[in-house]
TITORTI-821961 format. One record per residue (C-alpha): residue in one letter; z, x, y. Coordinates in steps of 0.25 Angstrom, whole numbers, plus 5000, padded with zeros to 4 digits. Each point is the difference from the previous one (the first is absolute). Layout:
<recs>
AZXY/...
</recs>
This chain:
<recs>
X500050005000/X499650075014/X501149985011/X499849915011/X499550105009/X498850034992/X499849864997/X500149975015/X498950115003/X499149924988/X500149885005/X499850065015/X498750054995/X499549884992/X500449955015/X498950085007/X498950004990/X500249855001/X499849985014/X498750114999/X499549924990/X500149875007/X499450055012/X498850054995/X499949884993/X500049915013/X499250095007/X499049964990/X500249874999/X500149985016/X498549955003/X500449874991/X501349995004/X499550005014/X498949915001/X500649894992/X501550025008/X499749865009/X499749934985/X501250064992/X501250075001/X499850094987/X500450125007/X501550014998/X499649954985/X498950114999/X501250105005/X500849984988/X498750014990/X499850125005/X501350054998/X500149954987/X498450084997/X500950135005/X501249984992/X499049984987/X499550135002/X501350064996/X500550024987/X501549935003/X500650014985/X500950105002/X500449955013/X500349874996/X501050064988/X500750075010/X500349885008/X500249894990/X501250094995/X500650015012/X499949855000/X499149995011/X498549934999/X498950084993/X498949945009/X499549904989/X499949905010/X499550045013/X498749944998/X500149925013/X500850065009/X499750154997/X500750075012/X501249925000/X500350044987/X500150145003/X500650005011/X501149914993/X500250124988/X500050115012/X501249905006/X500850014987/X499850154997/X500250035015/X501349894997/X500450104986/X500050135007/X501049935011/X499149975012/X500149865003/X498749915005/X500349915013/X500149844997/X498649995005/X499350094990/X500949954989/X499249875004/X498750045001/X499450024988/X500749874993/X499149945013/X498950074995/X499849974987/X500249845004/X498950025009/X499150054990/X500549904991/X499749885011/X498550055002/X499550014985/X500749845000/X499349975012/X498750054997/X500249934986/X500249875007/X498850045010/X499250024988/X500549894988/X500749895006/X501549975003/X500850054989/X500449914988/X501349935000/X500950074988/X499050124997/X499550105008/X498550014993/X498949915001/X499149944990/X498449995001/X499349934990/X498450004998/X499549874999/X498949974990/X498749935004/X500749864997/X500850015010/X499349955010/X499749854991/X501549994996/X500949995012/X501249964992/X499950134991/X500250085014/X501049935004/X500650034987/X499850155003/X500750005012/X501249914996/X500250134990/X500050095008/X498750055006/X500150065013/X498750045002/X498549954994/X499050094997/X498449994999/X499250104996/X498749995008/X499450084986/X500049854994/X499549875005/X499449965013/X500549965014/X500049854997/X501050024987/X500950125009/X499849875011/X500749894991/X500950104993/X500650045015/X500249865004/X500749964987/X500950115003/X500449965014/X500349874996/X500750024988/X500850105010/X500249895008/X500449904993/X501250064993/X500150085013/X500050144996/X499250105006/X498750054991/X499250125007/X498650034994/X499350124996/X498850034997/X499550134994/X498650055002/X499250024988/X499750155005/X499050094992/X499749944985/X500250124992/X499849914987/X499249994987/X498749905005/X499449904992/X499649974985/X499149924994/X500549864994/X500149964986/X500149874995/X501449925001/X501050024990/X501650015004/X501150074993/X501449944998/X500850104998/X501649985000/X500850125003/X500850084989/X501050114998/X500150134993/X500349944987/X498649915002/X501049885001/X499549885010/X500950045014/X499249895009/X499249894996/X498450025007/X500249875008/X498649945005/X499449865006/X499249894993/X499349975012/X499249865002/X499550045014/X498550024995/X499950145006/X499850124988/X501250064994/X500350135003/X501250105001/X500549955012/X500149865011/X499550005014/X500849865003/X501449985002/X500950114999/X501049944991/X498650034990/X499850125005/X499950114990/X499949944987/X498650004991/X499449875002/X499349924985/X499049915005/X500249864993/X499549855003/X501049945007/X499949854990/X500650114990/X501050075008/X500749865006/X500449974987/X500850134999/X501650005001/X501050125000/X500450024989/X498849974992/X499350124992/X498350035000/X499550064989/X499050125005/X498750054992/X499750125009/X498850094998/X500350084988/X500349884993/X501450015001/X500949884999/X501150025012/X501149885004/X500249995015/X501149935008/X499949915011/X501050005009/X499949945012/X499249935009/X499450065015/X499449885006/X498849894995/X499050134995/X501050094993/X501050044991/X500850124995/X500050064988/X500250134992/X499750074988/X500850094991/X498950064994/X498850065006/X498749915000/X498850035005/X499149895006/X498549975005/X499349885003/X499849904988/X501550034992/X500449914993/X501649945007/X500549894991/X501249915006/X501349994989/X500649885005/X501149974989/X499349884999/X499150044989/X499049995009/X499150125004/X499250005014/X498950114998/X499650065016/X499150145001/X500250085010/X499250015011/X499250115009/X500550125002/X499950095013/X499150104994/X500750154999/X499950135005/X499550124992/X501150104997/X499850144998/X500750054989/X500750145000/X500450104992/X500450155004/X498950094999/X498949895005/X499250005012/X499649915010/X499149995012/X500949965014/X498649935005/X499450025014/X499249884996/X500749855004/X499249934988/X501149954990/X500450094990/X499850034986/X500750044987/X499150094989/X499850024987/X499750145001/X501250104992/X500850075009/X499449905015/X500849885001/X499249955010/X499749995017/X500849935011/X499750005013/X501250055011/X500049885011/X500050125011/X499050084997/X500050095012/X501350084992/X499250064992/X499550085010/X501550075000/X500050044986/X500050144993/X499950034987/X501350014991/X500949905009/X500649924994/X499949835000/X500949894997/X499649874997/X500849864999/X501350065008/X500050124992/X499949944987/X498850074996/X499750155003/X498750075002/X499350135006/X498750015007/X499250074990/X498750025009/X499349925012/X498749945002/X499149915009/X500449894990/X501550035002/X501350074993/X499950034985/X501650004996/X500550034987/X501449924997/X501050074997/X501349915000/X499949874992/X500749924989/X499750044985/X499549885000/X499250015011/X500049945013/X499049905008/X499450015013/X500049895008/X499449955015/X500650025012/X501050104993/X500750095010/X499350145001/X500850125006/X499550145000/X501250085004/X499550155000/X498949965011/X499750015014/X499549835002/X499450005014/X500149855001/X500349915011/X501249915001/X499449915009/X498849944992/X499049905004/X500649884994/X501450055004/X499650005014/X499449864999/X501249954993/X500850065011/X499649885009/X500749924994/X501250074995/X500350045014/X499949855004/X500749944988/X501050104994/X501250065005/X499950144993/X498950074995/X500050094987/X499050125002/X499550054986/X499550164997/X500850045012/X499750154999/X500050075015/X500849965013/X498749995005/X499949874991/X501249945007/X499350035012/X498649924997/X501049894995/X500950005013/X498650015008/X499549884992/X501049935003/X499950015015/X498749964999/X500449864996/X501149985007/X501050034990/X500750145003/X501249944998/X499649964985/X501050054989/X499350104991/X500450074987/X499550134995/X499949984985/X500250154996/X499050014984/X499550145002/X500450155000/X499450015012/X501049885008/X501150074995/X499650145005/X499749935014/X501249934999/X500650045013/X498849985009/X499849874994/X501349965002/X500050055016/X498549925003/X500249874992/X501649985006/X499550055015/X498949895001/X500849894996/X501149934988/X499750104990/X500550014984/X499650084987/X499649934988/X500450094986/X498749974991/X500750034988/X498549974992/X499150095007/X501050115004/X500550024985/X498750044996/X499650085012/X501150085001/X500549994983/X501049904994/X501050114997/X500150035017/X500049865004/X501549985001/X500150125008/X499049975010/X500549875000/X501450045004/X499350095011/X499249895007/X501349925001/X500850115006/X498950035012/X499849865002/X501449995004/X500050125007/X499049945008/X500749865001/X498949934995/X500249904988/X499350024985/X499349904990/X500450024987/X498749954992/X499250014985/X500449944989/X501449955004/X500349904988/X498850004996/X500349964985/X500949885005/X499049965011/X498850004988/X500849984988/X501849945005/X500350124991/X500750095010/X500150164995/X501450065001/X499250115006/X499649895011/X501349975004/X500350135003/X498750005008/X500349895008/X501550035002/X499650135006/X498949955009/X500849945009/X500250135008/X498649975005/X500049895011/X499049924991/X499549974987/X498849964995/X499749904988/X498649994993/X499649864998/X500149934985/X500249894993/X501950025000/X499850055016/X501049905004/X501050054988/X500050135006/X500249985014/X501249914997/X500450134992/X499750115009/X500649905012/X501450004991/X499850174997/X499950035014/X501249925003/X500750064992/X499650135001/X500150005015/X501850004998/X499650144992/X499050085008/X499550025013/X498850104997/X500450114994/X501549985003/X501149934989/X500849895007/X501250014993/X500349844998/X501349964991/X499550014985/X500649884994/X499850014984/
</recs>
């Protein structure tokens, strides 16, 4: 253990390489901070991240040994209020080696660190909304397409929980955004309860393109565990609407999300739950299906414990318990996608081409698929590796042509894999050159900036991308918009700081953890480290933090929460907000992330334990 005069010459010289630090830092940072000082008052905030850059810089291990021992803070917590809390532990080893601090410095940094405290609140609440009563994070919810048909359903979402709406402009059109938008506002206010909206702009499509359609056939296939025993029944719709069946529903979103069997509806009326239909499916395979329940005049739900596989013109006979057997077939089916099919060691074409995509025959070529942004290819060497379906399926570009990339897989199941449209492509060892800013995101910004109240800015990469946004913005008359930097790439987290200076200096700014795209870019095994850096600078520049990705994403698609995503959700309320993926057990999970944060909120306060009565 040093003595208290050489710890009081560290801590001196961590003092002075601090303030260094932090000046450089500001002087860079000064032509934003300055142009955008009549807009924002993010200079004090952008003081204290730049400290907290400075700090960083320094390995403080030792140190903060040497103070915890002498029961004094190790620094663990000064992420928004950097300054104060060194001048607090200078005060209490000035305090040890027997010179006593006046009143007013004693008081100082405890004023401080409430200050930095305040800000990061008050830009949350600039940024998210007034706070929750009873728990400190909010909840955003994406809504699904039915949405804007079934007003109750919204008003549902909201009576849950749901603080915040989210549209992503990457689906639908401005009519559907239009009727999702005013469902929300009066759901909101008819059980007054505020209800912000935000909208995410669809950004570059870096996704697998099209494929060519095969005739309709629709696998039901209920869920099992290790052991191959039935877990989860594979529920689906008998569906009278007249529309083709298919994998999933269009209308009402209590519908939404379940495979759809096209039936005629003189047949389907004379279902009760209860009742059992004997299936013929297209193996020949007998399967008994339950009906459970009925979803209004053209449907009813049902499920299988066995996996059936079905196509226009099975065979569905009705088991009344009457000894009567009503015989229906099913009906049309949506016609399907082509997959590619995948095994490690296979090679595919990543297509320049935007004709739909094929699978082969060849040994060794599974087959084409055109990339949806083409333009990409134009940023790739060979031996970089690509990830495809959020990481799921590895490749490395093997050579590159006029016709596009040749890759050979080299992560899939034994089993193989399959590759689907409009899959998620990352390329995380290249250089993209690709704007943030797109065409249609420019023309979908006219309405976001007059409908939403935030805007969610996808393939953020630069601080110069923040300032296109913020420009854009202006243009329409919105510079006062919300905006959220969705961080997905290496790149955003590298740039992270800038970002952060540019996006908060132009208006209500936040960061959005896009735990999908970022795990594969950056590699699953560093994810919960970059993860835990992101919070700690965005609280060191006050501004509030989206915890988003896959958030009970077994209970919103299946109401079989993980252990793991309890744990998941319990620590994502030191973000400000968490975002839920929409599914058919939504509701289930904001009422059970609504009841986590509560609870949570009595033990933590980011990163700190609040020390509550334990009561066993």
């Amino acid at each position: 253990m040093p003595s208290i005069a050489d710890l009081q010459h560290e801590l001196t010289e961590l003092r002075r390489k601090v303030a260094a630090g932090q000046r450089d830092l500001l002087t860079a940072w000064q032509p934003i901070l300055a142009r955008s000082a009549g807009k924002s008052s993010y200079a004090r905030d952008a003081e204290n991240l730049a400290a907290y850059i400075a700090l960083r810089r320094e390995d403080l291990r030792k140190l903060q040994e040497h103070l915890s021992e002498l029961g004094l803070s190790s620094l663990g917590r000064c992420e928004g209020h950097v300054v104060a809390t060194l001048d607090a532990v200078g005060q209490a080893l000035d305090a040890i080696s027997g010179v006593c601090p006046t009143e007013e410095a004693l008081l100082y940094p405890g004023r401080a660190n409430r200050h930095g405290d305040k800000r990061l609140k008050l830009n949350t609440q600039a940024l998210l909304g007034k706070e929750p009563r009873q728990r400190r994070m909010r909840i955003m919810v994406t809504l699904p397409t039915a949405a804007g048909g079934d007003g109750r359903f919204v008003r549902e979402l909201i009576e849950r929980g749901m603080d915040i709406a989210r549209i992503n402009c990457a689906h639908d059109d401005a009519a559907t955004w239009q009727a999702m938008i005013d469902n929300v506002r009066a759901a909101a206010k008819a059980v007054d309860r505020p209800c912000l909206i935000h909208m995410d702009l669809a950004g570059p499509k870096l996704r697998t393109g099209e494929m060519a359609a095969s005739p309709g056939r629709l696998r039901l296939r209920p869920k099992r565990d290790d052991r191959g025993d039935t877990r989860a029944p594979a529920y689906f719709l008998f569906d009278a609407s007249g529309e083709p069946g298919g994998p999933g529903l269009r209308g009402a979103t209590g519908l939404a999300g379940y495979p759809r069997v096209s039936v005629a509806r003189d047949w389907l009326a004379r279902l009760q739950p209860g009742d059992l239909v004997e299936v013929s499916d297209a193996r020949g395979k007998k399967r008994i299906v339950n009906v459970l329940d009925r979803m209004g005049e053209a449907h009813q739900l049902a499920c299988a414990a066995d996996s059936v596989w079905l196509e226009a013109g099975c065979v569905l006979k009705h088991l009344s318990g009457a000894n009567k057997q009503r015989i229906a077939a099913v009906g049309e089916l949506e016609a399907s996608p082509e997959v590619l099919l995948v095994h490690i060691g296979d090679r595919i074409l990543l297509s320049r081409s935007a004709a739909p995509g094929e699978a082969s025959e060849e040994d060794g070529f599974a087959g084409r698929i055109p990339c949806a942004q083409p333009e990409v290819l134009d940023s790739l060497c060979v031996g970089e590796r690509v990830f495809i379906d959020d990481g799921q399926i590895g490749a490395e570009i093997e050579r590159l042509t006029e016709d596009g990339a040749w890759l050979r897989i080299t992560r899939a199941r034994p089993e193989g894999d399959k590759i689907r449209p409009a899959k998620g492509l990352n390329f995380p060892d290249s250089e993209l050159i690709l704007p943030a800013l797109g065409d249609k995101d420019l023309l979908d910004l006219d309405f976001v900036a007059r409908e939403a109240d935030i805007v969610g800015y996808s393939f953020v990469q630069t601080a110069a991308d923040m300032d296109a946004l913020a420009d854009q913005l202006d243009q329409r008359g919105a510079g006062n918009l919300g905006r959220i930097a969705k961080i997905e790439t290496r790149r955003a987290v590298v740039n992270l700081p800038e970002i952060i200076v540019h996006g908060a200096s132009r208006g209500p700014f936040g960061l959005m953890i896009a735990r999908g795209d970022l795990a594969v870019e950056i590699g699953w095994s560093r994810l919960a480290e970059i993860q835990e850096e992101i919070l700690w600078l965005a609280e060191a520049a006050h501004v509030p933090v989206v915890w988003a990705t896959q958030v009970f994403e077994q209970l919103i698609k299946e109401n079989l929460p993980s252990r793991a995503e309890m744990t998941d959700a319990a620590m994502s309320e030191r973000a400000e907000c968490v975002m839920l993926n929409k599914g058919p057990f939504v509701l289930d999970a904001i009422a059970m992330l609504d009841d986590i944060a509560r609870r949570m909120r009595a033990h933590q306060h980011k990163k700190s334990a609040r020390l509550r009565a334990l009561h066993w």
